[in-house]
C-alpha positions in Angstrom: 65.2 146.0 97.0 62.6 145.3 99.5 60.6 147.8 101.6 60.0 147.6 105.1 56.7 148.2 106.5 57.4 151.6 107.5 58.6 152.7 103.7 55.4 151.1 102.4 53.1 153.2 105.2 55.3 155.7 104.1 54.9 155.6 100.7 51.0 154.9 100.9 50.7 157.7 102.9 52.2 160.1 100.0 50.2 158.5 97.2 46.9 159.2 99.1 48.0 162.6 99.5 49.2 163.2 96.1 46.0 161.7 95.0 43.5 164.3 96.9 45.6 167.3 96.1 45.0 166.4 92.3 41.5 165.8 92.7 41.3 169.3 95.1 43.6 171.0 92.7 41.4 169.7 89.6 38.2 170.8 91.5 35.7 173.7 90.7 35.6 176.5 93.3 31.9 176.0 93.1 32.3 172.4 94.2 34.8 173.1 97.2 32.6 176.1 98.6 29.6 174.0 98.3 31.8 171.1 99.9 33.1 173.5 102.5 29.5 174.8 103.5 28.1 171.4 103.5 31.2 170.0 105.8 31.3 173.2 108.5 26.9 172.9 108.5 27.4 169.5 110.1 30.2 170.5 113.0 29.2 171.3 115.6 32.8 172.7 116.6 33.5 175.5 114.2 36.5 176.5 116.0 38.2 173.6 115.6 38.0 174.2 111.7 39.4 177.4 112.6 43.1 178.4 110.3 45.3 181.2 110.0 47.6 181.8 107.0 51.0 181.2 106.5 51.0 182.3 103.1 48.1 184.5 101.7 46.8 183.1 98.4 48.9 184.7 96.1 48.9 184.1 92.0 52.0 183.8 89.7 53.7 182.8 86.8 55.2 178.9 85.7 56.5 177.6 83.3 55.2 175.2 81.5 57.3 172.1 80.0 56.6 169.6 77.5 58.1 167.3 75.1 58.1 166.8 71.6 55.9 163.6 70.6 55.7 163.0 74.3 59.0 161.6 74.8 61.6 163.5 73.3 63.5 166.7 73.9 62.1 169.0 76.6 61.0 172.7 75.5 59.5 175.8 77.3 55.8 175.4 76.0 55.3 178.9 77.8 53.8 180.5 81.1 50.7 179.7 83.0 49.1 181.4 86.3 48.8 179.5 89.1 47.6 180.4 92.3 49.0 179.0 96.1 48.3 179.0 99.7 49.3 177.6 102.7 47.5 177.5 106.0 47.5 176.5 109.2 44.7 175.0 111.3 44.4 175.5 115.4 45.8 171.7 115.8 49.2 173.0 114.2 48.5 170.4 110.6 49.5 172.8 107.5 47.8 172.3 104.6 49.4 173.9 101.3 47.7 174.3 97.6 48.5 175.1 94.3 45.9 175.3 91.5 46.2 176.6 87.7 44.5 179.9 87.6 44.2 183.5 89.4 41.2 182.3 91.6 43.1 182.4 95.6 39.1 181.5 97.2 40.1 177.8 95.1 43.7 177.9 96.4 42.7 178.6 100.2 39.9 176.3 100.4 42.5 173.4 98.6 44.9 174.3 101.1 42.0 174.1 104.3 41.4 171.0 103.3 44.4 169.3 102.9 45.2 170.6 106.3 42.0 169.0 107.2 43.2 165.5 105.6 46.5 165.1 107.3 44.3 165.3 110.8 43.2 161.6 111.9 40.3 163.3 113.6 39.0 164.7 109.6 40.5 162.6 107.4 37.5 159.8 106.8 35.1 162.4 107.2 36.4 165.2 104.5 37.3 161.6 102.3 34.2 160.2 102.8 32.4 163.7 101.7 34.4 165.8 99.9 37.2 163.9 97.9 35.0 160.8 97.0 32.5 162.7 95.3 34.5 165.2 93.7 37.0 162.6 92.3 33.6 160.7 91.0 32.7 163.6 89.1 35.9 164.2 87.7 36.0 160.8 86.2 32.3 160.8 85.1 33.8 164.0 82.9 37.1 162.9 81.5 34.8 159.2 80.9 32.3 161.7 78.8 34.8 163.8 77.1 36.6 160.6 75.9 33.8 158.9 74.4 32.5 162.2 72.5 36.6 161.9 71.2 36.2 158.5 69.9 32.9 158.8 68.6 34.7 161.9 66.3 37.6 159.6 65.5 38.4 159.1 61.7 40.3 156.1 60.6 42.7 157.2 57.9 43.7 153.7 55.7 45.2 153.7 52.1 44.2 151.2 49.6 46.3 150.3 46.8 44.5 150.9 43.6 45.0 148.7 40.8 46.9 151.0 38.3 49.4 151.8 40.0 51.1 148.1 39.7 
């Protein structure tokens, strides 16, 4: 079935946006203040960064799902906080969050800058100097934490020993 350019804009358009509310929903609260103070230093227009919200950060409970061996029957694995926001910035684009956790200073600031991303005025700017470098670091780790995996691998073999025929 073929797509027509709209579906594909479309469909673009939700994979960029499901790709920088992972990297803001994997991110350090350290790393989006610092983002956020670095970002509103350099605007001159404060108020146009201005929000309100429509839903307070608030934390919960989830569930959490999994399978056994990754592909089998689904089971409760068990609960897991997680915190969410939604806000609302003075150009009417809504920005929503939801991060693992109790911290709601993570959940706003995820949700102020999604808002922020869905704007064509902000988009390349917070990309450009928020996302990119968080999403850098974030591979730099999990590239880090997989070679200090490998180098603790053990390869389990079994030779066949001669008595035994």
């Amino acid at each position: 079935m073929t797509q027509s350019p709209n579906q594909r804009a479309q469909s673009d358009s939700v994979q960029h946006r499901q790709h920088w509310i992972s990297v803001l929903a994997r991110s350090s609260t350290q790393e989006l203040e610092s983002s956020w103070s670095s970002f509103t230093k350099k605007r001159p227009k404060l108020n146009e960064l201005a929000y309100r919200f429509l839903r307070k950060p608030e934390t919960g409970l989830v569930m959490v799902r999994a399978r056994a061996g990754g592909d089998g029957q689904k089971f409760n694995l068990g609960e897991m906080s997680m915190s969410r926001c939604t806000v609302c910035m003075e150009n009417g684009m809504v920005g929503y969050s939801y991060v693992k956790g109790r911290d709601h200073k993570h959940a706003e600031l995820a949700a102020v800058f999604d808002a922020l991303l869905q704007d064509e005025t902000w988009s390349e700017q917070v990309l450009e100097s928020v996302i990119s470098p968080i999403a850098l670091q974030q591979k730099t780790r999990r590239k880090d934490r997989k070679s200090k995996i490998a180098a603790s691998k053990v390869d389990f073999f079994t030779m066949v020993r001669g008595e035994d025929e």
